[in-house]
N, C-alpha and C positions, 0 to 999 in steps of 0.2 A: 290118832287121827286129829284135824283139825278142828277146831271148836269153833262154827262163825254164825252159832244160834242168836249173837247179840247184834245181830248185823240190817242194816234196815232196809232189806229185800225178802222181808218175810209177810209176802202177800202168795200163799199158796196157789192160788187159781189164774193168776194174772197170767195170760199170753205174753206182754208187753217185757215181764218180768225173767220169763223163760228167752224170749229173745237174744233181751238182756244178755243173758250169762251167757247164750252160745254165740253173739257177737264176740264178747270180750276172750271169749275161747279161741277164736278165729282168728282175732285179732293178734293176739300173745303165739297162736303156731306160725303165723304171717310172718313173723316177727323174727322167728325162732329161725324160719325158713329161709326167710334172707340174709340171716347169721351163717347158716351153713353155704348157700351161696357164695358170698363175699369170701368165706375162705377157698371155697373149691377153686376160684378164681384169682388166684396169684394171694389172696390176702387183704383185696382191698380195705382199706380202711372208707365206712360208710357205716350210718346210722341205722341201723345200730347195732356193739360191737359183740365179739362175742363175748365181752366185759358182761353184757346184758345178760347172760344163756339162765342163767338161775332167775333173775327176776320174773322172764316171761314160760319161764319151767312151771315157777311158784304161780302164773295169772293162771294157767292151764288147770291146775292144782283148785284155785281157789272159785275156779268159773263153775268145775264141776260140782264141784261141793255146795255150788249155789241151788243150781241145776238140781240136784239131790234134792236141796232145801224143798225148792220152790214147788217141784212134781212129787215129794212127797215119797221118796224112796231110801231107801238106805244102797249108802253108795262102798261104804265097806263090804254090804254081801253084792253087790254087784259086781266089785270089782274082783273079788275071789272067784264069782261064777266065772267070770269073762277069762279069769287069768285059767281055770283050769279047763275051760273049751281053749283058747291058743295053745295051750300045753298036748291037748289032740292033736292038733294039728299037723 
């Protein structure tokens, strides 16, 4: 997993902080999603490409891990819960 303990959004309690990361969360699937639009639509070319798809993959990636940070959870066993309730599904 990712290491981003050194990172300077470590105000645990901060609302402002939590916002933070699930904007930039939002922002990066926003992103993603009109990557996939633009292709389902003949290909257009517009901002931004699916050149991007890994970069705003990686924002998603690093938003939650803020997320984690900032609330105070561990986001490795959260994501093993999560992944083996969808695997019920």
């Amino acid at each position: 997993m990712v290491n981003l303990s050194n990172t300077p959004w470590t105000n645990p309690s901060s609302d402002d902080q939590r916002l933070h990361a699930i904007l930039h969360a939002v922002k990066a699937a926003g992103k993603l999603a009109s990557i996939l639009e633009a292709e389902g639509h003949g290909g257009r070319e517009r901002e931004p490409t699916a050149a991007d798809q890994p970069k705003y993959a990686a924002d998603l990636v690093i938003s939650a891990i803020r997320l984690a940070d900032i609330c105070g959870f561990d986001l490795e066993k959260a994501l093993a819960a999560r992944q083996a309730q969808r695997n019920k599904l």
